[in-house]
Legacy VTK file of the C-alpha trace (Angstrom):
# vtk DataFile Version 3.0
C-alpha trace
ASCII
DATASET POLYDATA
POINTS 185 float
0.000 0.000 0.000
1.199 3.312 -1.106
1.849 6.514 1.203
-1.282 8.779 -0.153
-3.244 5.044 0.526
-2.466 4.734 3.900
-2.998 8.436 4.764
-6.487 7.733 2.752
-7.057 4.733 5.498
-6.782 7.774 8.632
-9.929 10.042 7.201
-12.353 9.605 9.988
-15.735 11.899 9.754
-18.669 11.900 11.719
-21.860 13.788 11.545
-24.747 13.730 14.303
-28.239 14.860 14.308
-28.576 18.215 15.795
-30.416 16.578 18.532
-27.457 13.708 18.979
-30.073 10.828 18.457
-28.336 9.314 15.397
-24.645 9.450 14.849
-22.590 7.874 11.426
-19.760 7.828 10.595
-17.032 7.655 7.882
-13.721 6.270 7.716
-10.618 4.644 5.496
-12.196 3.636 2.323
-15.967 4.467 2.570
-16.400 2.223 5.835
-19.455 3.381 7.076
-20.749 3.190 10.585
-24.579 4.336 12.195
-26.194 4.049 15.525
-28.698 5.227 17.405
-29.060 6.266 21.139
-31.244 3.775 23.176
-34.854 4.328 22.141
-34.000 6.774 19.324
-34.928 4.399 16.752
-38.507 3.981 16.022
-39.684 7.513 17.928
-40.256 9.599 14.804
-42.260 8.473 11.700
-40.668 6.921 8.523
-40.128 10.097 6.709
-39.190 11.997 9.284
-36.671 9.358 10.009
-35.874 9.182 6.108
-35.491 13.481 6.204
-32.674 13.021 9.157
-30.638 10.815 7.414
-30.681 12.782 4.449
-29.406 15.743 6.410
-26.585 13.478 8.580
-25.558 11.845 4.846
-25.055 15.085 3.273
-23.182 16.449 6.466
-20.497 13.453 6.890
-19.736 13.756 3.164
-18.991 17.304 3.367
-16.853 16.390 6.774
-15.411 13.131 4.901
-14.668 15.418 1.148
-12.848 17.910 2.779
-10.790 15.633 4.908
-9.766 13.364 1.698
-9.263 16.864 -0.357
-6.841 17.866 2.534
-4.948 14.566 2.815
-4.793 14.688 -1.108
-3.577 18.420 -1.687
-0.887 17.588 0.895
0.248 14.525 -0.974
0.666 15.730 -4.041
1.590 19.123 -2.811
1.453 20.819 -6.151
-1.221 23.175 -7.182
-3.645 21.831 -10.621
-3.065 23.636 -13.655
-6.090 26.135 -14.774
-8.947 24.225 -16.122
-9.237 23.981 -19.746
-12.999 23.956 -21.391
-13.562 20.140 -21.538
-12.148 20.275 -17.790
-14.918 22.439 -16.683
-17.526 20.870 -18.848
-16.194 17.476 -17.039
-16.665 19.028 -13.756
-20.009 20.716 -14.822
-21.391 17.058 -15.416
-19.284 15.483 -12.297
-21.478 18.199 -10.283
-24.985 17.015 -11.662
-23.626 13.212 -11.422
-26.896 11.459 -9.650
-27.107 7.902 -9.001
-29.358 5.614 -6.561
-29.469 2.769 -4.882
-31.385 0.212 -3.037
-30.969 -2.074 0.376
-31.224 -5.982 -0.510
-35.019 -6.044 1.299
-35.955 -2.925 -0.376
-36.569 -0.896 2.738
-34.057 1.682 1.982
-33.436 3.799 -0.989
-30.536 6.717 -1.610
-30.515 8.938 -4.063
-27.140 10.862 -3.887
-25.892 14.136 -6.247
-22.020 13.950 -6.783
-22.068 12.562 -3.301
-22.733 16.245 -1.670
-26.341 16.121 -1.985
-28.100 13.095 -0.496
-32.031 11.589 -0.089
-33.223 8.365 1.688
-35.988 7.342 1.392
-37.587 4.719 3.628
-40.284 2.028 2.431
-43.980 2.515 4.055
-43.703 0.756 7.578
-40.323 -0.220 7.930
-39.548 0.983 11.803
-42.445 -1.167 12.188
-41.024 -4.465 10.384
-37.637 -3.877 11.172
-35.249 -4.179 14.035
-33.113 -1.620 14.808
-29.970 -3.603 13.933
-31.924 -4.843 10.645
-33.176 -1.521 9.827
-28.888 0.041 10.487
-27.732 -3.042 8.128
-30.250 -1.567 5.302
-29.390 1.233 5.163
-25.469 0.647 5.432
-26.222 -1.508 2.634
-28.093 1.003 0.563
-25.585 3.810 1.560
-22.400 1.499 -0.067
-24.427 0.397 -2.996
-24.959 4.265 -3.601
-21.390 5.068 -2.959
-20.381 2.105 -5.654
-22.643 3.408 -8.188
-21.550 6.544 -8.227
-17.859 5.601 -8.345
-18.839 3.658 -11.296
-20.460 6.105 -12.995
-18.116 8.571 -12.436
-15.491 6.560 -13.597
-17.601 6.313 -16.728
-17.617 10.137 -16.928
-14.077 10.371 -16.648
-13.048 7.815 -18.953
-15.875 9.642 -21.438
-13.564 12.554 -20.864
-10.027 11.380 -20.488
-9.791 7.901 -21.822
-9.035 6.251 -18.765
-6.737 3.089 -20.814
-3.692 4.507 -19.065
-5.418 4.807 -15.801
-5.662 8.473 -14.859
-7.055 11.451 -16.410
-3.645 13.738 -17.639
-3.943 15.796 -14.931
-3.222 13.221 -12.083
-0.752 11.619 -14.052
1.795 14.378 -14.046
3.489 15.833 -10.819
5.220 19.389 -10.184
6.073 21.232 -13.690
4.364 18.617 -15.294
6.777 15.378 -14.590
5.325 12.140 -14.604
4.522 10.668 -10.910
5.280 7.260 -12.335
2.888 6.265 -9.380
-0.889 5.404 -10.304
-3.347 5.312 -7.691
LINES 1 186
185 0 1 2 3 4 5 6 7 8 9 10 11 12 13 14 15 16 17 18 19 20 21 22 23 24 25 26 27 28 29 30 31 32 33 34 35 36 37 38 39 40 41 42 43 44 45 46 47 48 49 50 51 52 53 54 55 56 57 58 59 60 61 62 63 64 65 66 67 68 69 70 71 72 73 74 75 76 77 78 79 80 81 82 83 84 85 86 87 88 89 90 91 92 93 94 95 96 97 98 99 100 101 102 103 104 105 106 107 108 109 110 111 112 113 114 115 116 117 118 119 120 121 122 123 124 125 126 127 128 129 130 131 132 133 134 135 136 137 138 139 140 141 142 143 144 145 146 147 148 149 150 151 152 153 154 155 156 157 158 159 160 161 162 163 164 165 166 167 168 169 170 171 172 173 174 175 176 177 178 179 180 181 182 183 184
């Protein structure tokens, strides 16, 4: 495992709800972690419930984003050249990049925007059907399936863009003044 991967594996984030019932968190490689404080789960309705972990999915990305863009930018520790026009028209489509996703039983559904912007949506009745530890593996499940889509399609974008058959877009495959990192991530 590389340097910049092994700084990657220290990114911890954690969001809670403003009223510290439900807590997540992300970590290493998209490892991600929920609970909820004793009796927390099950005392607001479905969407409500659905509407808080929209909010707490959005807010640990943000947390999560900035600490990988920090860990990054000191890695490579050279600023990116000015964006060209197909750069920003990449980025421009990278920004409206929406994907979704589904937990195996169908309880939980995410709908995420470039990963900033995030939506769950819970099935009619399912505090009702499920146990809490049920109900945390569903959505875990639907929040990595979500996560892998858009990595997919993303990469999809960028190979669109770049032609990914050497691996990187030409801007992360040069270091300082343009030299090649020989290192691909």
């Amino acid at each position: 495992m590389g340097e910049l991967a092994r700084l990657l594996e220290r990114i911890d984030a954690e969001a809670t709800t403003p009223d510290g019932q439900i807590r997540a968190r992300l970590s290493g490689r998209m490892q991600l972690a929920l609970e909820f404080r004793p009796r927390a789960y099950g005392s607001c309705a479905d969407a409500e419930l659905g509407r808080r972990l929209s909010r707490i999915a959005t807010m640990l990305w943000v947390r999560y984003h900035r600490e990988y863009v920090e860990v990054e930018n000191s890695f490579l520790g050279f600023p990116e050249p000015d964006p060209d026009p197909e750069d920003r028209r990449f980025e421009q489509e990278a920004e409206e990049l929406t994907v979704s996703a589904s937990s195996p039983g169908g309880w939980v559904t995410m709908t995420s925007r470039a990963l900033a912007f995030w939506t769950v949506d819970l099935a009619a009745g399912t505090q009702r059907s499920l146990a809490q530890d049920r109900f945390v593996t569903e959505v875990l499940a639907a929040g990595s399936a979500t996560i892998t889509a858009y990595r997919s399609a993303r990469m999809r974008l960028l190979d669109r863009y770049y032609d990914l058959a050497d691996g990187l877009p030409p801007w992360r495959r040069s270091g300082p003044a343009g030299r090649p990192t020989g290192e691909r991530w």
